[in-house]
N, C-alpha and C positions, 0 to 999 in steps of 0.2 A: 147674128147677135146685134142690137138694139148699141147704138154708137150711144154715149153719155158725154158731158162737159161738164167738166168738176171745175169749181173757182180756182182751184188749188194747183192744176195743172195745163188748162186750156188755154191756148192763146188766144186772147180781146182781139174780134176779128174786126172790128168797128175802126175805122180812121184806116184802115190798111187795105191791101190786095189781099183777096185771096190764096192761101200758099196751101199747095197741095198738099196732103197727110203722109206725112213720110211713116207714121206706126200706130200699132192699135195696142196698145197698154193690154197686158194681159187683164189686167182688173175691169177693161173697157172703157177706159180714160183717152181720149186722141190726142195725141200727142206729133203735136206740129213743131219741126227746128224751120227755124233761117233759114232760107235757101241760098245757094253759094252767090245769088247778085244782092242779096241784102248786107254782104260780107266786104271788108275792104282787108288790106295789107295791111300794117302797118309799118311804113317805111320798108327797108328791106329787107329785113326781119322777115320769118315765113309764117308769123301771126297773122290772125287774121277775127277781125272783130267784126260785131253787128256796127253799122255806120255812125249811129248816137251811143253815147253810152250814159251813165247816171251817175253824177256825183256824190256823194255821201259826204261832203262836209261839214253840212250841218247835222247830222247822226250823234248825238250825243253830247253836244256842245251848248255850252251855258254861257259862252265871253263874247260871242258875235250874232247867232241865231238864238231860234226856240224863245227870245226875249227873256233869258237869262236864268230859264228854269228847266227842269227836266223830270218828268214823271214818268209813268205806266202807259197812260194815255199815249204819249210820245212815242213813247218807244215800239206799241204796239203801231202806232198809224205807219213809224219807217218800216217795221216788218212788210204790212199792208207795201206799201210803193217797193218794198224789195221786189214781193209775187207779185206786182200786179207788171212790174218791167217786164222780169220776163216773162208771164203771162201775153204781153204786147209784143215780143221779139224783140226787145233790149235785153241781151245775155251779158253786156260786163258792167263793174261796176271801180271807179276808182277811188279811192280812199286816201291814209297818211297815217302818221305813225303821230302825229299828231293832233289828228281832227278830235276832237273831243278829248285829249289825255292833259295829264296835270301840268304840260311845260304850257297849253293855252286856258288851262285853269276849266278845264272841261266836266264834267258828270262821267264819264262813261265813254270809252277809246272806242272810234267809230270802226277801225279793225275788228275790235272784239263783238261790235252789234253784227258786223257782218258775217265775220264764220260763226257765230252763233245761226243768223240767218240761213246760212248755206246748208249747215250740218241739218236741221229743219226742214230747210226742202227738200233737200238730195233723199231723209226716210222717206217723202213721201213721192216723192220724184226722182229717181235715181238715174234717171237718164239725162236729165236736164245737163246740161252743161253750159257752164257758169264762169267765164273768167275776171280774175281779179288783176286788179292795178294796184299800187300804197308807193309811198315815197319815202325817201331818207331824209332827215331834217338835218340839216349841213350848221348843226349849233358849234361855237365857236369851240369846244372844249374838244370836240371830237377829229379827234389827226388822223391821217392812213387809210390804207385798203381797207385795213381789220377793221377799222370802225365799220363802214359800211356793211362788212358781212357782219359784222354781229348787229348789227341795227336792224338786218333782215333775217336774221334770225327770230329775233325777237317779237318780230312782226308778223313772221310764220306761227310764233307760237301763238300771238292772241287769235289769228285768224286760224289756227287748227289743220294749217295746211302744210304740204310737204313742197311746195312751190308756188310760184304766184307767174301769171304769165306776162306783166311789165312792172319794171322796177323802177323807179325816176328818182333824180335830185331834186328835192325840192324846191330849192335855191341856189344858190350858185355860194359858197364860200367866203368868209373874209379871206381866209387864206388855205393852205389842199386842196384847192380842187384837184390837182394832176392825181394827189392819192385817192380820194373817190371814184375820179373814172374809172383807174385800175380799180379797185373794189368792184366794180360795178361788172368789170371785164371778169371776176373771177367770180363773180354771183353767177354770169352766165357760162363759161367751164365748168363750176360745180353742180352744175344742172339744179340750180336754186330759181332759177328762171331763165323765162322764153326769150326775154327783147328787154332789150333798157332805155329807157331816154334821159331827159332830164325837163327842168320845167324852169320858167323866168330864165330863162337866159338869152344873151344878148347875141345878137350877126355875130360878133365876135368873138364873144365863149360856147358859139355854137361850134363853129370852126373849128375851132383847138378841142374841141371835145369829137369831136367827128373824124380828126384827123388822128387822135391817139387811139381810140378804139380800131380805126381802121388797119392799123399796123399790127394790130392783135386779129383782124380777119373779123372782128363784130359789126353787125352794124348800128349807128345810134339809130334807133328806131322812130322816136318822137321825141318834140318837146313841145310842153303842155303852155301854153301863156294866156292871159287875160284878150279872148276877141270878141268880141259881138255890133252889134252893126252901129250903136253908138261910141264904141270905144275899138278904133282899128288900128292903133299904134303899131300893131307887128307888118300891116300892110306900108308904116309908112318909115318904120328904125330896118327896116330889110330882113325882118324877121322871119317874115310869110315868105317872098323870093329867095330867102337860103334853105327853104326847107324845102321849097319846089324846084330849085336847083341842086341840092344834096339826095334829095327823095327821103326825106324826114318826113314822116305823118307832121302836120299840128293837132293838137287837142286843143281843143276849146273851151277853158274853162267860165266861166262867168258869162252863158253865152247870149241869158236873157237877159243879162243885165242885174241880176240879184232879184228878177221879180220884176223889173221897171220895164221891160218889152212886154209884158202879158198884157197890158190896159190896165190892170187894176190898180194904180196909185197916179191920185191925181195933185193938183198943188195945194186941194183941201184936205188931201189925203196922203201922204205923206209914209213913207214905209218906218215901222218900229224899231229901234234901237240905232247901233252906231252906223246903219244905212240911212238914217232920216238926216243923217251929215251931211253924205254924199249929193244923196239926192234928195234936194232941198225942192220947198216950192218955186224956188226963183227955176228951179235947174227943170223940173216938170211942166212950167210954165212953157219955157221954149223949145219943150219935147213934144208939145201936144199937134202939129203939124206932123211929124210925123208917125206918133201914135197911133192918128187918123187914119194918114194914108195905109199903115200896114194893118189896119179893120178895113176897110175898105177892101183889099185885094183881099183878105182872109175871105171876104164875103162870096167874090168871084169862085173861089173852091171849096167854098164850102167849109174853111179853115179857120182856124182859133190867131188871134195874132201869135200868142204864142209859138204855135208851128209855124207860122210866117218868117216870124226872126230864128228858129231853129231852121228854117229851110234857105233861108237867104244866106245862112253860113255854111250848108251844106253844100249849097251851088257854088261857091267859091272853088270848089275842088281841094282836095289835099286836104282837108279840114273835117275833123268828127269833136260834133258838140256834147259837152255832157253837163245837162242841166243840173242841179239839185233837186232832189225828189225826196218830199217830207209826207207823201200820203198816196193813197192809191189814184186817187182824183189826176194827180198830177202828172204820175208815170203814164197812164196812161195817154194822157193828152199828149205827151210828149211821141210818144210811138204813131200818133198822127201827123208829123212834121215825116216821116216816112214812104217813100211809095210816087214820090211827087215832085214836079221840078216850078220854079217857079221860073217866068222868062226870062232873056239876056235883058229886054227892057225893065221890067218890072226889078230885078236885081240894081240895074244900074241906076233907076228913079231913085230907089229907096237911099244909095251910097250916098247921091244928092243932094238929100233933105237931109240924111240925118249930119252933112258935115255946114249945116249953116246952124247947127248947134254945138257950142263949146263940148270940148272932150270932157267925160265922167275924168275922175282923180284914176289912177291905177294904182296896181301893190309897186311899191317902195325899190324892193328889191330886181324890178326889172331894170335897172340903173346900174347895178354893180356891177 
């Protein structure tokens, strides 16, 4: 029988290693999974994800991306970067109970574009396997365990699932956190999910979280915080060495910088909405040295900067980046940052350049 490659289910062999064909689709569709070295742990949890994953923050969202609209058009290009991930071997994807919903004044709960997503492939792919991330939003009104399970209840329900395989704190509390963790301890007993972590938290509400789950026999498995090569704050509040001395995955979220590692925003060009703050022409101005330098090495392999700045936090170890992906273009470039190591030189030039330019602002709440 004559092999076919359907958009819809074949892995984007382009940017990657060849991975041998684990099955042949009755329909005659080939169907390629991750191979066990394209997989890591996560922390010590017995998850184990593809190495990058995709954020979905901006999915649905009118208050900070999309430039403050959301239509058809949109909605269909995220479907588009859903399949085209994992078409490339990006199988998870992590979301919030907030990305797009009415507490950030959103269009459309970027949970719900997602199991809506899932339930869509899985007819036409049922084999796919697809793991999901979302997080708790630690809002002040919300006390206890309970809060937390019903917050992921909730969250199972727009996503149409019977489980998620990581569950995170979004933030770290004004005040409960001790009831959260336990919440979080009893998401994973009720077999509500795989692995928990939690996200922005500090060396020392990593500890105390790490240390109360551990009495209950869980592990904290990750925590998610703002790293990318111009903003390295976890490498230098001890955020990074507690989680390589705990054996906590980090996630990476904001890993290209919102878009400012790609090349594409210069100082006459400026990123749209409340990112043209941040990153101002004065602040692009003193980034273009090392803009340069990471086209420059992209060039040597053949590489987009984008993978560049995705693979220079790859090589840090311990670390899985999860870009935002608002279209197919994108996912799949991103699945090119895959497959590939960049030197211990060429790593450490870049740390170099990019710290003789002021640190980007971060979220707020890694402070608390």
């Amino acid at each position: 029988m004559a092999l076919q490659f359907s958009s819809a289910c074949n892995f984007a062999l382009s940017h990657r290693k060849i991975e041998p064909i684990s099955a042949v689709a009755s329909d005659g569709f080939v169907k390629v999974k991750p191979q066990e070295d394209d997989l890591v742990k996560l922390g010590g949890s017995d998850l184990k994800l593809t190495k990058l994953g995709i954020g979905a923050w901006s999915w649905g969202d009118t208050s900070y991306w999309n430039n403050f609209e959301w239509d058809d058009r949109k909605m269909k290009a995220c479907k588009s970067a859903f399949d085209a991930s994992i078409d490339s071997g990006i199988t998870w994807f992590d979301t919030a109970e907030v990305y797009g919903s009415r507490y950030s004044f959103g269009a459309i709960n970027s949970e719900t574009l997602l199991g809506r997503f899932i339930k869509e492939r899985k007819k036409k792919c049922p084999e796919d396997e697809i793991a999901v991330a979302t997080k708790f939003a630690a809002l002040p009104w919300r006390l206890g365990r309970q809060s937390v399970l019903s917050a992921l209840k909730d969250s199972l329900s727009r996503l149409e699932l019977d489980s998620v395989e990581l569950y995170q704190l979004h933030w770290p509390g004004i005040w409960g956190n001790e009831g959260y963790i336990d919440g979080l301890g009893d998401a994973v007993e009720q077999g509500l999910v795989k692995a928990v972590g939690v996200s922005n938290y500090s060396e020392e509400r990593l500890r105390e979280a790490y240390k109360q789950l551990k009495k209950r026999g869980i592990p904290l498995a990750a925590n998610q915080v703002n790293y990318s090569l111009i903003y390295r704050i976890p490498e230098e509040n001890g955020v990074k060495a507690t989680c390589d001395e705990l054996g906590i995955s980090l996630i990476a979220y904001s890993p290209i910088a919102q878009g400012v590692l790609t090349g594409k925003y210069t100082p006459q060009n400026i990123p749209t909405g409340p990112r043209g703050n941040i990153y101002t022409a004065e602040f692009l101005t003193e980034l273009q040295p090392i803009l340069n330098r990471i086209k420059e090495i992209g060039q040597n392999y053949n590489k987009t900067p984008t993978q560049v700045a995705l693979n220079w936090l790859i090589a840090q170890d311990n670390v899985i980046p999860i870009p935002g992906a608002k279209n197919a273009e994108q996912a799949k470039e991103f699945g090119g940052a895959l497959g590939w190591r960049l030197t211990n030189d060429e790593v450490n030039e870049l740390r170099d350049l990019a710290s003789k330019s002021k640190p980007v602002i971060g979220f707020p709440v890694e402070k608390l």
